[in-house]
gemmi code that builds the backbone of each chain (N, CA, C; Angstrom):
import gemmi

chains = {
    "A": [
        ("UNK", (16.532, 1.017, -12.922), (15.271, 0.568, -12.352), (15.038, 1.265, -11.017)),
        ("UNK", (13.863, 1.449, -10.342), (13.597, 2.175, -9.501), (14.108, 1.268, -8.208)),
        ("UNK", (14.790, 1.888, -7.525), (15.294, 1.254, -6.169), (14.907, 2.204, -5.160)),
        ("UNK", (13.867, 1.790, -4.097), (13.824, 2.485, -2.616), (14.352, 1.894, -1.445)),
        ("UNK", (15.089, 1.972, -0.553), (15.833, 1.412, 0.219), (15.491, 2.002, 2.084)),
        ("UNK", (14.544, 1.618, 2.595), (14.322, 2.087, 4.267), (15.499, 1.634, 5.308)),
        ("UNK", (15.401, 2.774, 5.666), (16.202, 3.046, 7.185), (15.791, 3.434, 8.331)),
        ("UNK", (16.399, 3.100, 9.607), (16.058, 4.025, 10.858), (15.533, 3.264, 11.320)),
        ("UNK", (14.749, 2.047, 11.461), (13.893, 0.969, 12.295), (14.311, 0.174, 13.631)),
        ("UNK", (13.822, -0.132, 14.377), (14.622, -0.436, 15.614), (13.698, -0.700, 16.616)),
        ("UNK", (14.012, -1.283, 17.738), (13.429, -1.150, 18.741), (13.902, -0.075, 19.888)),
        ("UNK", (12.411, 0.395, 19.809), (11.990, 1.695, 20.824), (11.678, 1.380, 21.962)),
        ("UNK", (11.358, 2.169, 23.140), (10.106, 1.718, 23.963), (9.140, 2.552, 23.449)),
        ("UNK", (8.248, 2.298, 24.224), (6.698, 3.652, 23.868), (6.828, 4.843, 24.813)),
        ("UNK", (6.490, 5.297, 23.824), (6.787, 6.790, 24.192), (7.702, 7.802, 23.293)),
        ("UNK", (8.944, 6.891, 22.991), (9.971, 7.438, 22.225), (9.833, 8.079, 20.869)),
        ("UNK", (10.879, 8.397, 20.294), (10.271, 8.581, 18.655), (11.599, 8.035, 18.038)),
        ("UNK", (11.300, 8.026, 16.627), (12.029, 7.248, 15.659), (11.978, 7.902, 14.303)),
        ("UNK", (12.797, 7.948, 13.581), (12.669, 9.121, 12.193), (13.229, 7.804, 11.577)),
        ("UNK", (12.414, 7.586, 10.293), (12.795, 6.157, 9.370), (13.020, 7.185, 7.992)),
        ("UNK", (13.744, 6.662, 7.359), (14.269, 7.322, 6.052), (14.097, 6.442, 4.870)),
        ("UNK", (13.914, 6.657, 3.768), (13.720, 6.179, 2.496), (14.744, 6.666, 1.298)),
        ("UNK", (15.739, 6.375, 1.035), (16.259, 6.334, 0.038), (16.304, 6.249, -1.420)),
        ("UNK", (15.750, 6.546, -2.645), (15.403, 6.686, -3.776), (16.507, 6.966, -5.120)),
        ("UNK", (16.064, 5.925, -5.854), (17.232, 5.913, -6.812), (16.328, 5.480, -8.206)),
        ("UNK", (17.122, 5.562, -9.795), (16.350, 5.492, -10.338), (15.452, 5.730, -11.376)),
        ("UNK", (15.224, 6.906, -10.706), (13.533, 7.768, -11.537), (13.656, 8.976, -10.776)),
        ("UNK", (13.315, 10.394, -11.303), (12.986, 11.548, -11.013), (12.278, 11.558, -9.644)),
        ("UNK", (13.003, 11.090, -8.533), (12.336, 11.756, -7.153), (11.201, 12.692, -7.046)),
        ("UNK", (11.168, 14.220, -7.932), (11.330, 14.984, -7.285), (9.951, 15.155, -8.065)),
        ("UNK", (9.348, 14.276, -9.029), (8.555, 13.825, -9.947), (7.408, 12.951, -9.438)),
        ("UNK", (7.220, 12.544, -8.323), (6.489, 11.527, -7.945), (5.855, 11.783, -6.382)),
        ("UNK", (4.296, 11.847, -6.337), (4.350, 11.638, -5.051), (4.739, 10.205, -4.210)),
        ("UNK", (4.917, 9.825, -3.084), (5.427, 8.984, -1.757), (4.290, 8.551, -1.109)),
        ("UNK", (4.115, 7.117, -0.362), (3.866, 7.121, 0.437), (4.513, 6.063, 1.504)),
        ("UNK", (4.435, 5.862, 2.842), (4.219, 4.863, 3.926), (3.246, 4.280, 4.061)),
        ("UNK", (3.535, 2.640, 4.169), (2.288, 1.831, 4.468), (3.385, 0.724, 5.523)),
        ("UNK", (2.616, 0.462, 6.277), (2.961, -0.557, 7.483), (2.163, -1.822, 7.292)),
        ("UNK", (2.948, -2.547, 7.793), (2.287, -3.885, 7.736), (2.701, -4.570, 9.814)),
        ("UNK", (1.707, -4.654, 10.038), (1.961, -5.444, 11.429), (2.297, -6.796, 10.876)),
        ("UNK", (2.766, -7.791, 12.349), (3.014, -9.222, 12.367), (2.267, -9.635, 12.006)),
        ("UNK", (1.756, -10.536, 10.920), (0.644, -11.580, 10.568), (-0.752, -10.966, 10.025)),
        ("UNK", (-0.289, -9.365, 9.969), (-1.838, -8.908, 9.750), (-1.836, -7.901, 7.880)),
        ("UNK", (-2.373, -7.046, 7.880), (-2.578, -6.191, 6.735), (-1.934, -5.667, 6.044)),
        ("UNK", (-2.236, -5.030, 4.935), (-1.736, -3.750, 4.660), (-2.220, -2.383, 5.377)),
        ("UNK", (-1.757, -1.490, 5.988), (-2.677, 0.353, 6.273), (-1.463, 1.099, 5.850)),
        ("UNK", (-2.442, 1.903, 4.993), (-1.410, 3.030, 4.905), (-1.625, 3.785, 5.842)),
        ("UNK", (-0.176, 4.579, 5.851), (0.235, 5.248, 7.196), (-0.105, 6.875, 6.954)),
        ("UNK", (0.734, 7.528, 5.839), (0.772, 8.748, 5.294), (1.241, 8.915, 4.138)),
        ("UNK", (1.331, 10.222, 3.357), (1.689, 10.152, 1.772), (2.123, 11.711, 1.721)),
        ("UNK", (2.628, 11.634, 0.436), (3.064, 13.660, 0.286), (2.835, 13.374, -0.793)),
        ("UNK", (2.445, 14.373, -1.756), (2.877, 15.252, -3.364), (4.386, 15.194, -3.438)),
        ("UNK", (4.340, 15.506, -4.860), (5.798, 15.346, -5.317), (6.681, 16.472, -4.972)),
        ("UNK", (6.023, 17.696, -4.720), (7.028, 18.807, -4.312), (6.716, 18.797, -2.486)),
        ("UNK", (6.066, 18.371, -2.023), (5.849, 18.401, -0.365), (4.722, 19.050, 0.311)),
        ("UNK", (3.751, 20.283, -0.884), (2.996, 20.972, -0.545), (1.788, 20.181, 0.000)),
        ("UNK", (1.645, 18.912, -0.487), (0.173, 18.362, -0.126), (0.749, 17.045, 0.674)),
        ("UNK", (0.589, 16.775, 1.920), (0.368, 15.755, 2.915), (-0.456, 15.786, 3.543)),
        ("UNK", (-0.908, 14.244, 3.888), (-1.743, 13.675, 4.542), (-1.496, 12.366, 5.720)),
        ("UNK", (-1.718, 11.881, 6.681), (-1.968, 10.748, 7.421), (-3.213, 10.008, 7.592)),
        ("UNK", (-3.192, 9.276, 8.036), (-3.986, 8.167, 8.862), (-4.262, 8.413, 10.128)),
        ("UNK", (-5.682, 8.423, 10.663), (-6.177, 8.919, 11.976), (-5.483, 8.188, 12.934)),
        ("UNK", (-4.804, 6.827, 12.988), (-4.500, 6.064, 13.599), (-3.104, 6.663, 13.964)),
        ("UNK", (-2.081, 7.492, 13.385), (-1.072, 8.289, 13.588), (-1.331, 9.628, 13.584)),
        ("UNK", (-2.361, 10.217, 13.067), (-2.903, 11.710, 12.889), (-1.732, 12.266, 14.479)),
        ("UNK", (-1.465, 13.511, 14.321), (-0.892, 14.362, 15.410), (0.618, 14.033, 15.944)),
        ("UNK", (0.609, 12.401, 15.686), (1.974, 11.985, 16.117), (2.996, 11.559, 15.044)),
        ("UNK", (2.799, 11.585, 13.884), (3.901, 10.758, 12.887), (3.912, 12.168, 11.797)),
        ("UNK", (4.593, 12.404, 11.191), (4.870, 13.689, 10.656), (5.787, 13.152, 9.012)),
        ("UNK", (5.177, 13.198, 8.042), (5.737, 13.075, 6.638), (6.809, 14.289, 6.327)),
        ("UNK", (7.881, 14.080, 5.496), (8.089, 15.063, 4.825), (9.396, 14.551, 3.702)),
        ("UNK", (10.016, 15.551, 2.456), (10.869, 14.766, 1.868), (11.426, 15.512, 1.453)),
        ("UNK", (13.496, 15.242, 1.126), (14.290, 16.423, -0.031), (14.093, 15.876, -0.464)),
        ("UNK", (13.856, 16.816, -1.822), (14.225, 16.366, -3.245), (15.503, 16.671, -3.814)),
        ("UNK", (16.109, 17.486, -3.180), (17.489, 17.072, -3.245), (18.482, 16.077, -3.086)),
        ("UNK", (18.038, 15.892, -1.906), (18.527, 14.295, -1.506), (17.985, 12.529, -1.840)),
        ("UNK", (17.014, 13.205, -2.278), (16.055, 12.148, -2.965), (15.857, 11.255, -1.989)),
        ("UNK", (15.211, 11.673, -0.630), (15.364, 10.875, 0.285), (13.542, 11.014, 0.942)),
        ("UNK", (12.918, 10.357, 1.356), (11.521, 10.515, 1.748), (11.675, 10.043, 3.374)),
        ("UNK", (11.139, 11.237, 4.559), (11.440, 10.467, 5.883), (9.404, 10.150, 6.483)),
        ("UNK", (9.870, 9.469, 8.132), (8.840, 9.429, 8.941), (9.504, 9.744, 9.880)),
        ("UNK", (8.702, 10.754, 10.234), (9.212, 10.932, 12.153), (8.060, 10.710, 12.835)),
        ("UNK", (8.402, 9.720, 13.723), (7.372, 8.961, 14.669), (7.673, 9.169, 15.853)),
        ("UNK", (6.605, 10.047, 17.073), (6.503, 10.559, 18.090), (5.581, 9.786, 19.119)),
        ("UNK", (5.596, 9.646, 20.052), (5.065, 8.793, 21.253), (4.776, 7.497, 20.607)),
        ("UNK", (5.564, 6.319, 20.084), (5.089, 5.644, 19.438), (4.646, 4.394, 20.485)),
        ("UNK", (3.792, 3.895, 20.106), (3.083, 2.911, 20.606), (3.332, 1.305, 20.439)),
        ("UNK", (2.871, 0.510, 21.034), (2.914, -0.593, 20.986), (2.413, -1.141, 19.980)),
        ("UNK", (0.803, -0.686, 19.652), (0.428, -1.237, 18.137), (0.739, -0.253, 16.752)),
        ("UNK", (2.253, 0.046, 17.213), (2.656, 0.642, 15.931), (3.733, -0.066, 15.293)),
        ("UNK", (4.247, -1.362, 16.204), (4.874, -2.441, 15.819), (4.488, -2.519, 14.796)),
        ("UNK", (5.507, -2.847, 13.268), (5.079, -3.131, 12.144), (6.452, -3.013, 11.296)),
        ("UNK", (6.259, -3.521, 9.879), (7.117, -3.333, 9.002), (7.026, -2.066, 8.516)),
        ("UNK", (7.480, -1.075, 7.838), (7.227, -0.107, 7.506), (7.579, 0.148, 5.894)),
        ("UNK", (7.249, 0.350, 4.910), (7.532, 0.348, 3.876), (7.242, 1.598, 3.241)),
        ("UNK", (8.171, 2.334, 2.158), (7.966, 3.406, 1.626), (7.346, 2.583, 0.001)),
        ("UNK", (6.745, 3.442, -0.421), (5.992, 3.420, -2.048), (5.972, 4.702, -2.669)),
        ("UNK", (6.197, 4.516, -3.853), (6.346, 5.621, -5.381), (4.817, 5.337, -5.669)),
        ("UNK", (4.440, 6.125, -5.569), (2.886, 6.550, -6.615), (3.460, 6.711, -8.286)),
        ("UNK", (2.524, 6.557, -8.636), (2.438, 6.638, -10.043), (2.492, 8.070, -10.579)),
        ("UNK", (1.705, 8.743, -9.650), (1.582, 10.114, -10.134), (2.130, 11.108, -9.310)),
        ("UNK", (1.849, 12.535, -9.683), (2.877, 13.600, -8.934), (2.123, 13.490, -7.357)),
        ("UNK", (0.558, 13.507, -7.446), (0.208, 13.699, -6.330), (-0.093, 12.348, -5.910)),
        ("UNK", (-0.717, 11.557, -4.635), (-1.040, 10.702, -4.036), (-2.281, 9.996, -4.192)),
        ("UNK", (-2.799, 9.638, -5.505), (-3.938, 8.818, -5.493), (-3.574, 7.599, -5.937)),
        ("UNK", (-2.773, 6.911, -6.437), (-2.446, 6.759, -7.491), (-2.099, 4.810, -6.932)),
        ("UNK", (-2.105, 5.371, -5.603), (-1.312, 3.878, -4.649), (0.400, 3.592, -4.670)),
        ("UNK", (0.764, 2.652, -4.787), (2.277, 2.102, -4.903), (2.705, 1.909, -5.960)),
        ("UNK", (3.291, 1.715, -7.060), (4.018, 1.074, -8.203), (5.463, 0.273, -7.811)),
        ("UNK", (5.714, 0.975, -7.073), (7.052, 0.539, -6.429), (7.131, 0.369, -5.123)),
        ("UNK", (7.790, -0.901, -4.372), (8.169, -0.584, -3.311), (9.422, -1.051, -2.530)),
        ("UNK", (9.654, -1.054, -1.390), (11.035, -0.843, -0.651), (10.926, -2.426, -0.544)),
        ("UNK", (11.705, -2.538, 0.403), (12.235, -3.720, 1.083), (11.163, -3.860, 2.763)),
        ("UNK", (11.233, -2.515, 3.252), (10.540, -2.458, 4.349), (11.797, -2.202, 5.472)),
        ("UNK", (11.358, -1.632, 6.588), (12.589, -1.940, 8.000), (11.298, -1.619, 9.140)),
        ("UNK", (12.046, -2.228, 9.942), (10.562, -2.921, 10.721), (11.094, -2.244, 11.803)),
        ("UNK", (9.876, -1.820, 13.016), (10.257, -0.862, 14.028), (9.030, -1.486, 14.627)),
        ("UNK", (9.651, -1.467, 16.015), (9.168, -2.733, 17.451), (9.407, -1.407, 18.260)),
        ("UNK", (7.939, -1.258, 19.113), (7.742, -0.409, 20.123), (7.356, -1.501, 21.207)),
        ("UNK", (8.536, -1.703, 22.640), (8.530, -2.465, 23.183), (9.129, -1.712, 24.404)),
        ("UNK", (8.761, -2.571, 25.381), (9.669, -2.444, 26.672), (10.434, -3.101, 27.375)),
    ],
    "B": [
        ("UNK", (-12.005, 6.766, 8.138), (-11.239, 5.441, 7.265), (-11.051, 4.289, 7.598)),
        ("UNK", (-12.646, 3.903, 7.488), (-12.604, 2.192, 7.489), (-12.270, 1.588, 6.385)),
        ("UNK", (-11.501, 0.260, 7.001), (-10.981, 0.013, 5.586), (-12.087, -0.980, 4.548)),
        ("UNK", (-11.481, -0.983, 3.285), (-12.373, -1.489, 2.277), (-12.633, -2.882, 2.588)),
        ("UNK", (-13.838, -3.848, 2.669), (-14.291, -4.687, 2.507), (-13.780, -5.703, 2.126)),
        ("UNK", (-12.953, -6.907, 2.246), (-13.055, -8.011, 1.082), (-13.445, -9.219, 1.966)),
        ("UNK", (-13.108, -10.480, 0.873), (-13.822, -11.995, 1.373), (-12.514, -12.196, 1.975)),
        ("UNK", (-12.250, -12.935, 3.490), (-10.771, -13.124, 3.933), (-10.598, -14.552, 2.992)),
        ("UNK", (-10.798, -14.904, 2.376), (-10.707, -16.066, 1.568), (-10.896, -16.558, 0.328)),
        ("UNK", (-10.467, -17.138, -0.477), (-11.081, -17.364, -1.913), (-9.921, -18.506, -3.058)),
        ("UNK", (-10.742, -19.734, -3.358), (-10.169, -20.606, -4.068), (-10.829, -21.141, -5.193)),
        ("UNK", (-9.645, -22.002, -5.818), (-10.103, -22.071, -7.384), (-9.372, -23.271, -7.480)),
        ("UNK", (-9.313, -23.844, -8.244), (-8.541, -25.244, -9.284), (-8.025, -24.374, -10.046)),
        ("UNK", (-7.207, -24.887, -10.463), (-5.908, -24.180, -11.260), (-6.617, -24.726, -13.108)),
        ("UNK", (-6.570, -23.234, -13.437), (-7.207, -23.183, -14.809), (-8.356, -22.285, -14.932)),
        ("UNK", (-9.207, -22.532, -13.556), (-10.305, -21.626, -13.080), (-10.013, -20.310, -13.058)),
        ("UNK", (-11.209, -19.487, -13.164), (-11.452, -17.846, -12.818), (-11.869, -17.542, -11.335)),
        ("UNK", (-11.192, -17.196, -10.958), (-11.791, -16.547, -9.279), (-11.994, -14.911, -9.264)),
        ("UNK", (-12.927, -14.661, -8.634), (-13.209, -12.847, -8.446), (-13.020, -12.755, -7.138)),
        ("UNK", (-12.203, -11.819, -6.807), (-12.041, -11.172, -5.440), (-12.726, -9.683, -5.276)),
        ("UNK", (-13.938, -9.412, -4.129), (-14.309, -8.053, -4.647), (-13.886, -7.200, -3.162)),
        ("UNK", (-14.477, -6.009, -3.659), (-13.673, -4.585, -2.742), (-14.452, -3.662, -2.821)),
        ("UNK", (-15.412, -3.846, -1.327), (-16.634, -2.961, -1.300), (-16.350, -1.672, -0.361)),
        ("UNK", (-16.632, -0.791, -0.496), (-16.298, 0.730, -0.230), (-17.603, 1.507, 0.085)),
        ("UNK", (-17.033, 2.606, -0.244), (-18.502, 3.808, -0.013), (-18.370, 4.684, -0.791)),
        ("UNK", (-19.234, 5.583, -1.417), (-19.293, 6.634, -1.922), (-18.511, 7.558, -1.774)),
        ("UNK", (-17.616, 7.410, -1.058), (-15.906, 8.616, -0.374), (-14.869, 8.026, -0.942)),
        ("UNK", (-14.946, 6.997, -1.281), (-13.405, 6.614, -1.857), (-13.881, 5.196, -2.943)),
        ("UNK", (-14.210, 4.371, -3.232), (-14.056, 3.342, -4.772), (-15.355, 3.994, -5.325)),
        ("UNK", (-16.779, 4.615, -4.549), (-17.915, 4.505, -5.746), (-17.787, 5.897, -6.014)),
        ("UNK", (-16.435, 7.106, -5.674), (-16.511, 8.382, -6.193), (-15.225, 8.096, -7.377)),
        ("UNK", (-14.510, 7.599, -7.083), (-12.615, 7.767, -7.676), (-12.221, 6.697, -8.593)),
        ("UNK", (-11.481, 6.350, -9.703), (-11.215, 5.242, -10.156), (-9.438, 5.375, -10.016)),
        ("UNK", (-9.674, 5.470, -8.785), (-8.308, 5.298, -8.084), (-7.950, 3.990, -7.576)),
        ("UNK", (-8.739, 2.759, -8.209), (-8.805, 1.524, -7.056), (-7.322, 1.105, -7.684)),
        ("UNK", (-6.702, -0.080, -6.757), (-5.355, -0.806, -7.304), (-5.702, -2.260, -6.142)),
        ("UNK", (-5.176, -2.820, -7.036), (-4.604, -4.082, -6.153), (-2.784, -4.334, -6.217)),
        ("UNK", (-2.384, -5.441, -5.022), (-1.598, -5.523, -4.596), (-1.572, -6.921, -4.467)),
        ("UNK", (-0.760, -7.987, -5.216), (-0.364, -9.173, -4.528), (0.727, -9.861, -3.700)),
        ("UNK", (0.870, -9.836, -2.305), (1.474, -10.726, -1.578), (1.821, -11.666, -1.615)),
        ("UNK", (3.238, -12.006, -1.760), (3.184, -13.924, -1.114), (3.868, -13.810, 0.187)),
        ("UNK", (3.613, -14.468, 0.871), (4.453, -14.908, 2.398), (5.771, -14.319, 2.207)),
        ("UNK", (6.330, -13.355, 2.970), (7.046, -12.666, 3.498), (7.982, -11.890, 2.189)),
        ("UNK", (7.343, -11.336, 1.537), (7.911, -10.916, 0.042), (7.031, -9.463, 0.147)),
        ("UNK", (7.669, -8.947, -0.633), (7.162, -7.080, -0.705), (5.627, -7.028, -1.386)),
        ("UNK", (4.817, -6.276, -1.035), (3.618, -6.419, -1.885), (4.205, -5.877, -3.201)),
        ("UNK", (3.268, -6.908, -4.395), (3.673, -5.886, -5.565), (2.537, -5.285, -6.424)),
        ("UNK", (2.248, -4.530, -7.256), (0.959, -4.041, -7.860), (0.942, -4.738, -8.841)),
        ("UNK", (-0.537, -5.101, -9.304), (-1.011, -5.680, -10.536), (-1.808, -5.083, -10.924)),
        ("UNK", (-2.850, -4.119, -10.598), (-3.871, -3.346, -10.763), (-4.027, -1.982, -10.648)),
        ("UNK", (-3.425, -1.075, -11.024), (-3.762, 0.549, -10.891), (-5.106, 1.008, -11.391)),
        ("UNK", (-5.426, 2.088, -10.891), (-6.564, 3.020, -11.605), (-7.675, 1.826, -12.240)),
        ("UNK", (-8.616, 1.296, -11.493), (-9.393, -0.278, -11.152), (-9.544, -0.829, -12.260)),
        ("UNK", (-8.787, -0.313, -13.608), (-8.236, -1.541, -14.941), (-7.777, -1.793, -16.116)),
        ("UNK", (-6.042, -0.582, -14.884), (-4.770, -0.883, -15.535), (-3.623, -1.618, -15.161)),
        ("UNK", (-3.495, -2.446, -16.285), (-2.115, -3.697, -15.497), (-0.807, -3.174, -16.111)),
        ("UNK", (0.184, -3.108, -15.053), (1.490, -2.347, -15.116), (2.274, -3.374, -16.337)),
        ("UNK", (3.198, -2.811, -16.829), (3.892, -3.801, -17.767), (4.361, -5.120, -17.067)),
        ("UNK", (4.569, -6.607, -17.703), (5.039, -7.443, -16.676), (3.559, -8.259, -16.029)),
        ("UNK", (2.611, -7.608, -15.927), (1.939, -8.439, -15.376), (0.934, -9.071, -16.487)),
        ("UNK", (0.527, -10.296, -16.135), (0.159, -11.175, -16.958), (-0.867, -11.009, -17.452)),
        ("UNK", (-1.631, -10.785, -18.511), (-3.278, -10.518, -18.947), (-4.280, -11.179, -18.744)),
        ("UNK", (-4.226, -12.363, -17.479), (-5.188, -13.058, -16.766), (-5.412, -12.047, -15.758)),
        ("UNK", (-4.674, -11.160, -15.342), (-5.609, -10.627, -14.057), (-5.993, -8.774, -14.889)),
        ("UNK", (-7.191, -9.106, -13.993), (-8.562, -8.226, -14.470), (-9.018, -7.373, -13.937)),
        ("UNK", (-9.210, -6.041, -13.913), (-9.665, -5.249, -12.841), (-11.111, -4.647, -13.329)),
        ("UNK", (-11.786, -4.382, -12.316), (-13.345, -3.755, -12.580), (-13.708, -2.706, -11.415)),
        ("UNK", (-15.167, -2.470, -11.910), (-15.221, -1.195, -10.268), (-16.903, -1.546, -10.967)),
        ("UNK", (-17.952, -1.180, -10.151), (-18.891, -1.111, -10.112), (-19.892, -0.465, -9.014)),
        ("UNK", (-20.651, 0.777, -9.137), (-20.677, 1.053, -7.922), (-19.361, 1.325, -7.148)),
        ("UNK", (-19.734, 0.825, -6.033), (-19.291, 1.158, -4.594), (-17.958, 0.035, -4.427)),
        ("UNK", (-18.078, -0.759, -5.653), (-17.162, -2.144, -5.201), (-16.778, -2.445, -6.682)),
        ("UNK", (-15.567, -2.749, -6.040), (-14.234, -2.818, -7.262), (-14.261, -4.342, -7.682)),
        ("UNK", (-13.426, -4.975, -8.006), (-13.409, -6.580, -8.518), (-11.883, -6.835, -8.918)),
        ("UNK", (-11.249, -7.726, -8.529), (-9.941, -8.266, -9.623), (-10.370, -9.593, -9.948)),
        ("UNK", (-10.206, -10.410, -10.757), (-10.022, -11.463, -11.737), (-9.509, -12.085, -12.097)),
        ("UNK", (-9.001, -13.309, -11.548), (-7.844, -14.142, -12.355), (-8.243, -14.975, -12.758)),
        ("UNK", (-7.915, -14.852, -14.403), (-8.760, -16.144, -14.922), (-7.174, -17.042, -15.112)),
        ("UNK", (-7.594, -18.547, -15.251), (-6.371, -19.625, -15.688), (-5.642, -19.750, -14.567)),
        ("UNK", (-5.835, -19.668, -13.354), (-5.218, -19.800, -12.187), (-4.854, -20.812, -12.500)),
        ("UNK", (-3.335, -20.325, -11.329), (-2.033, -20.944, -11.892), (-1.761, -21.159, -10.501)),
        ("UNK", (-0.896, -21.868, -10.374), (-0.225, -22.647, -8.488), (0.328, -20.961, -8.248)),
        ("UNK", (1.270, -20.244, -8.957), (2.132, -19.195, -8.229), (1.164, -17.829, -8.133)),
        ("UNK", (-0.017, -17.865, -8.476), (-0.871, -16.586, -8.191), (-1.545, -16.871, -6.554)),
        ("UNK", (-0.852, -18.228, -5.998), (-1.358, -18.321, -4.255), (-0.467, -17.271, -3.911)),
        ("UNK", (-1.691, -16.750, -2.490), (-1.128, -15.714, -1.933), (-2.116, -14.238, -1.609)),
        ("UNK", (-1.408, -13.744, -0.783), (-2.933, -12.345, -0.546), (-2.791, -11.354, -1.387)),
        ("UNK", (-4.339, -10.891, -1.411), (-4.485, -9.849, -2.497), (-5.331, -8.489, -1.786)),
        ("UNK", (-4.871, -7.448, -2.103), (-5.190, -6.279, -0.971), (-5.821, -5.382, -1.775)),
        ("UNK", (-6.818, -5.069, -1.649), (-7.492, -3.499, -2.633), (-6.651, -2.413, -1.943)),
        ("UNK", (-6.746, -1.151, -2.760), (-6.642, 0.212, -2.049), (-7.504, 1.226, -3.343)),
        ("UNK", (-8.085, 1.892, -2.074), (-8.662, 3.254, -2.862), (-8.086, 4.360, -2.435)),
        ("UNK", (-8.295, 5.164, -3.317), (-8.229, 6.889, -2.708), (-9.159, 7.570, -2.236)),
        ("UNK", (-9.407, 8.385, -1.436), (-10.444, 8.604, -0.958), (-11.076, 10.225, -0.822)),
        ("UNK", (-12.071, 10.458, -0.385), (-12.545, 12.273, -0.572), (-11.407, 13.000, 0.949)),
        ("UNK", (-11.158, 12.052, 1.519), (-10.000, 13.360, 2.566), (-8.826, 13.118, 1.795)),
        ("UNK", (-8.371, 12.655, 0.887), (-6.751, 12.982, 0.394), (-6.032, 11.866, 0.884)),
        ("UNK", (-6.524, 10.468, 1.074), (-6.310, 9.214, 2.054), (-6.182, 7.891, 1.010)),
        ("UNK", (-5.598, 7.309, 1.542), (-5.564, 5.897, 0.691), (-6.555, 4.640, 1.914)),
        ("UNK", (-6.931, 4.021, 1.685), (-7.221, 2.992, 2.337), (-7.298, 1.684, 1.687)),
        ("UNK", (-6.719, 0.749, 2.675), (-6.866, -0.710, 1.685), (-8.346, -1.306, 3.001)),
        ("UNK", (-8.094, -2.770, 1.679), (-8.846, -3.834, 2.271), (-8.179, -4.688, 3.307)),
        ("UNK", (-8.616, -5.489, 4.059), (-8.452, -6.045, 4.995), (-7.776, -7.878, 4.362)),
        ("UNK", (-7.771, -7.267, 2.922), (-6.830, -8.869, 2.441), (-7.507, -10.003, 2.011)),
        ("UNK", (-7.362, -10.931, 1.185), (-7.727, -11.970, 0.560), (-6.995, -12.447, 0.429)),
        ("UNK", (-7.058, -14.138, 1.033), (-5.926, -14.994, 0.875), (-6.648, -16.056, -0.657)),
        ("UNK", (-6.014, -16.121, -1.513), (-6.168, -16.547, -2.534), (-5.358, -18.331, -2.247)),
        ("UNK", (-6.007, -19.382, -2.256), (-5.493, -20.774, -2.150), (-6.055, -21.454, -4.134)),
        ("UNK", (-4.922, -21.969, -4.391), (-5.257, -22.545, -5.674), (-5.148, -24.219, -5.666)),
        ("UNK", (-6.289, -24.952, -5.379), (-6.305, -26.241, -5.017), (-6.212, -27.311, -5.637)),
    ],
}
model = gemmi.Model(1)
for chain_id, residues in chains.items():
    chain = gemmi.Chain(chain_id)
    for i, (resn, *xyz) in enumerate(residues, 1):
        res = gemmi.Residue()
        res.name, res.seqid = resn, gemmi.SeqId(i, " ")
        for name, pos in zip(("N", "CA", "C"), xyz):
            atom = gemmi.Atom()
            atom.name, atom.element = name, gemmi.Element(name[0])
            atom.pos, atom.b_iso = gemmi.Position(*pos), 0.0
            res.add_atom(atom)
        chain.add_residue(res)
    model.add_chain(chain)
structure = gemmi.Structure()
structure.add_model(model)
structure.setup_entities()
């Protein structure tokens, strides 16, 4: 069965950065596009960013545009976030998702557990 | 990428049909039939019930319903049941290569 498993979450201050990792087990990694979606305290779903299944096609969210950076082995079957000057309202759970399809329209089918990352001082 | 539209609220008697809808724009639900839903319960992983605005993944129950019309999508639960309480989130795909959800529906079954 498909298992994704997040890492790397913590408390930061702002400013700092943080690289969260996703772990993948399962199903053909290397077969599926990814994405990140965050969830704040008490509030939504937003997705954050997403890749294609081989890495050529990524995208973000204006709300991270310039500062949070997607990318993934498929060797390692591992999907990361590296998060740069992070902010206070970037407090949130963070969760990785399997799309359905190779590229990213497709939404979630699967998802993690979440690991939650607190930008604080 | 504003996000998609919904009612922050919506209840039923258990047995009842409730519609939750998911209004958009012409860039992402009234171009793509990329819509999905997502149901929440209190502090549990979202899970999908709705892909591509009306396909249900194996496992999920054939009371819930997906639609798109226009600019605005729809899910459906007919025969509400006590354990379908809980939030329900649209997401579309959109013309920049973007996902966006809705802002959530808390579903109460009274």
């Amino acid at each position: 069965q498909v298992q994704l498993v997040e890492s790397g979450g913590g408390v930061v201050q702002p400013g700092r950065s943080l690289r969260l990792s996703c772990g993948a087990s399962g199903f053909t990694f290397s077969s599926y596009g990814m994405h990140w979606v965050r969830q704040a305290p008490g509030k939504g779903l937003e997705w954050v960013a997403a890749i294609s299944h081989d890495g050529r096609s990524k995208n973000s969210a204006d709300s991270v545009k310039g500062r949070f950076s997607i990318s993934r082995d498929n060797y390692r079957n591992t999907l990361y976030l590296q998060m740069n000057s992070l902010r206070p309202e970037d407090t949130a759970l963070y969760y990785c998702a399997k799309d359905p399809y190779k590229y990213t329209w497709g939404g979630g089918d699967s998802w993690g557990l979440g690991t939650l990352v607190t930008a604080s001082s | 990428q504003s996000a998609l539209t919904q009612p922050p609220s919506a209840s039923g008697s258990p047995g009842q049909s409730v519609t939750i809808s998911c209004t958009g724009t012409s860039s992402d639900v009234g171009r793509y039939d990329f819509v999905s839903w997502y149901q929440q319960h209190p502090g549990k992983v979202p899970k999908l019930i709705i892909y591509d605005v009306t396909e249900r993944p194996s496992g999920v129950p054939d009371r819930f319903s997906g639609s798109k019309s226009g600019n605005t999508a729809s899910l459906t639960v007919s025969g509400l049941r006590s354990e379908d309480e809980g939030n329900y989130y649209c997401c579309s795909y959109t013309s920049t290569n973007t996902l966006v959800f809705g802002g959530g529906t808390k579903l109460t079954v009274l």
